[in-house]
C-alpha positions as CSV (number, residue, x, y, z in Angstrom):
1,X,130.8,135.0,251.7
2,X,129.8,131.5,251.0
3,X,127.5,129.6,253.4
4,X,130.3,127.4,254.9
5,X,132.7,130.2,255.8
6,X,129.6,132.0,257.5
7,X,128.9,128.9,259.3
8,X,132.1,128.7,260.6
9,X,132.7,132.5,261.2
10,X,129.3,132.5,263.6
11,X,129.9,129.4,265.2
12,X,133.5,130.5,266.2
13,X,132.0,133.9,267.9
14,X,129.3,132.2,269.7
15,X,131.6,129.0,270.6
16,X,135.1,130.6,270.9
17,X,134.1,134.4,271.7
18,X,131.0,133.8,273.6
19,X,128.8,136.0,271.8
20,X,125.2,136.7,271.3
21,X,124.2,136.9,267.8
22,X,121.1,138.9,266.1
23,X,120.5,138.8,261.9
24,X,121.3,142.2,262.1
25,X,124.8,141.8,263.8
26,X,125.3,138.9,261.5
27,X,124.7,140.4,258.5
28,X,127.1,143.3,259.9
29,X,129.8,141.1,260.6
30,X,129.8,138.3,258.3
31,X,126.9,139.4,255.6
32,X,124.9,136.6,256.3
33,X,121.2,137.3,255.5
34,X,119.9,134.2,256.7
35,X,121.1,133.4,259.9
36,X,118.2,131.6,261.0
37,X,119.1,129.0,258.6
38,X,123.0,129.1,259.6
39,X,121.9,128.2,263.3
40,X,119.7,125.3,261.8
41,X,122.6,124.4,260.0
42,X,124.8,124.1,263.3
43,X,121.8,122.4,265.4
44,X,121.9,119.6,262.5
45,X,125.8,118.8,263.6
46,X,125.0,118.7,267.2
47,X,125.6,121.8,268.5
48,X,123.5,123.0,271.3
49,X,122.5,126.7,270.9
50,X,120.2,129.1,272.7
51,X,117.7,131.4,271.3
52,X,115.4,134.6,272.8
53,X,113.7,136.7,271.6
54,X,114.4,140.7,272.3
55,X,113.0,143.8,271.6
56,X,114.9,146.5,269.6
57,X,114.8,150.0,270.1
58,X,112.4,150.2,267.7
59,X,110.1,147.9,269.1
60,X,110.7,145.0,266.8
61,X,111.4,141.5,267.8
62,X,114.4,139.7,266.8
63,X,115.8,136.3,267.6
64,X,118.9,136.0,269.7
65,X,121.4,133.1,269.7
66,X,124.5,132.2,271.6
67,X,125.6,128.7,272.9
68,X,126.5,128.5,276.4
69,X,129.5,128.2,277.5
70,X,129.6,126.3,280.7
């Protein structure tokens, strides 16, 4: 999947679906590997997302993003 169609697949389920996005459920959904880079993508055009970090069951740390939808 090219970079612009990941782009737009993320921001629609963080914008649209409200969804909370790890690298691991974006490279499950959409195959994006660098996700990372995708939200600094989005951030360039202005849009305000939100980031965490959480621990996984197997006591890594990932980043979390989502935009918020109030």
């Amino acid at each position: 999947m090219q970079t612009a169609t990941q782009e737009a697949h993320i921001l629609e389920a963080m914008l649209i679906q409200g969804c909370r996005l790890t690298p691991l459920t974006a490279w499950r959904r959409y195959g994006c590997l660098r996700l990372g880079a995708r939200i600094y993508d989005l951030k360039r055009k202005g849009y305000k997302i939100d980031k965490r970090m959480v621990k996984t069951s197997g006591g890594a740390y990932v980043a979390e993003y989502w935009i918020d939808r109030k």
